[in-house]
N, C-alpha and C positions, 0 to 999 in steps of 0.2 A: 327876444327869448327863443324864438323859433331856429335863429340863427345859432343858439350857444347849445340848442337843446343839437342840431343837424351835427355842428362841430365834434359834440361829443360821442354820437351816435359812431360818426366815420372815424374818429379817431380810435373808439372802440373796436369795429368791427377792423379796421388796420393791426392794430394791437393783437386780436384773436387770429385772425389769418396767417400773421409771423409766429405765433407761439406752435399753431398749427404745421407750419412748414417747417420749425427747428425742432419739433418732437425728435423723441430717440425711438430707433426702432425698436418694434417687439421680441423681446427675448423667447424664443422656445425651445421646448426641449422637444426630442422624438425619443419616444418610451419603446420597447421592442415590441412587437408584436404577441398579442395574446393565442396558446394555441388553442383553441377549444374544443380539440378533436379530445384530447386527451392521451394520445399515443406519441411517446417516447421518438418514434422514428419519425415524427414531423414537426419536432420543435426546433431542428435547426432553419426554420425559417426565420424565428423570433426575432433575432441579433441581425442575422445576415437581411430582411427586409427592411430593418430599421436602420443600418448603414449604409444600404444605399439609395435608400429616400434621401437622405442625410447627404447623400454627396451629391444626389440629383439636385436637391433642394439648394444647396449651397452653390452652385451653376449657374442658378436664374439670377437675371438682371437684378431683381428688388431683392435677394440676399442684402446684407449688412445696409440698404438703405429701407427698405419695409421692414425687414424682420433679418434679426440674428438667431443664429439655430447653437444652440451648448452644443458643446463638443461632445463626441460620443463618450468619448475619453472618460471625462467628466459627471457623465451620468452612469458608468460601471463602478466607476470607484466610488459615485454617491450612494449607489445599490449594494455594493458590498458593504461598505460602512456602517450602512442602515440596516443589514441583514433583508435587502427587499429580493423573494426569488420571483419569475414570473412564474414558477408554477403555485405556490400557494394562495391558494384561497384569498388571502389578504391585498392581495398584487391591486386590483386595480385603487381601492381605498390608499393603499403605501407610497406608491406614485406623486400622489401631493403633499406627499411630505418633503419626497425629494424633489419634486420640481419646485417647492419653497424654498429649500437649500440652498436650489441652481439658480434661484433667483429668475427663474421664468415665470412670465404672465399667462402663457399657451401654451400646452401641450398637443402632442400628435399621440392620438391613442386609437392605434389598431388590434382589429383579430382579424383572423383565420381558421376556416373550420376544413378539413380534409376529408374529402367523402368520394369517394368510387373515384379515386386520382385524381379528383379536380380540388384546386384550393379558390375557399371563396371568401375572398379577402375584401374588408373594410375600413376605412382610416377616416379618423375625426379630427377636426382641429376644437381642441375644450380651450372655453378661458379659467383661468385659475380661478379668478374673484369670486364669478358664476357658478362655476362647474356647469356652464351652458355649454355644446357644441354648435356652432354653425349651421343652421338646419338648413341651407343651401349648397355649401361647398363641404361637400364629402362625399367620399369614393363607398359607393357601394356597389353590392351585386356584381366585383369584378370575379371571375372566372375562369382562371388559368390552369391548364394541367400543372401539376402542383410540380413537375420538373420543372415548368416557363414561369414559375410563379414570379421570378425574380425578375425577366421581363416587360414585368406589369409597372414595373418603377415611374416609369415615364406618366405611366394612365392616371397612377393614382395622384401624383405628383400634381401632373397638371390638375385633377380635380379638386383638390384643397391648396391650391397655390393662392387661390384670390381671398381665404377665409384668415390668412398665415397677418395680415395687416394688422 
């Protein structure tokens, strides 16, 4: 009995281990950045820091083998479709509508607040199911003059790279 009960044990915990290594990676989207200053002359950071997390991101080794990122592409025309702006009120609620569309389990959801020319930028990785974020890996309290702010790609990058699984 001892024997049939071990048998099944290892054959089970074999069986979980392979299902484990043949998962599919995780789908995410990156939503643009929210601006929270409010002012019209710092919302081109939205798009333009969400595209190149987007290209940083798709660089690293565990792209398409951890996690796949939707095309930016993808997620503008899922935006217009759905009438989603990032300046209304609605934006951050709307977002999971669209990332159900794109058929992503994770989202990367930042802002930025513009204050005496510094931007102070933050990025989360949410899961969908949850609506939890990561309380480990995310980029906060980054602090670039808001010219370099696009320089920060790499900081933030790396700081939610390990939450993107």
């Amino acid at each position: 009995m001892k024997t049939l009960l071990l048998a099944l044990t290892t054959l089970l915990l074999t069986a979980s281990a392979a299902i484990a290594q043949t998962s599919e990676p995780t789908t995410i989207a990156i939503f643009p950045f929210k601006n929270l200053t409010g002012e019209v002359i710092y919302d081109d950071l939205s798009w333009s820091f969400a595209d190149s997390l987007h290209h940083y991101l798709a660089t690293k080794p565990e792209s398409s083998t951890k996690f796949v990122l939707v095309s930016m592409d993808d997620i503008r025309d899922q935006m217009l479709a759905n009438n989603v702006d990032i300046k209304s009120p609605s934006y951050e609620t709307d977002v999971w509508k669209v990332a159900q569309l794109l058929g992503a389990k994770k989202v990367v959801w930042g802002t930025y607040l513009v204050k005496y020319e510094t931007a102070n930028l933050e990025a989360k990785v949410v899961d969908c199911r949850t609506l939890m974020h990561d309380q480990t890996n995310m980029a906060k309290k980054i602090r670039p003059k808001y010219p370099e702010a696009l320089t920060q790609v790499a900081t933030v990058g790396d700081k939610i790279l390990p939450a993107m699984n």
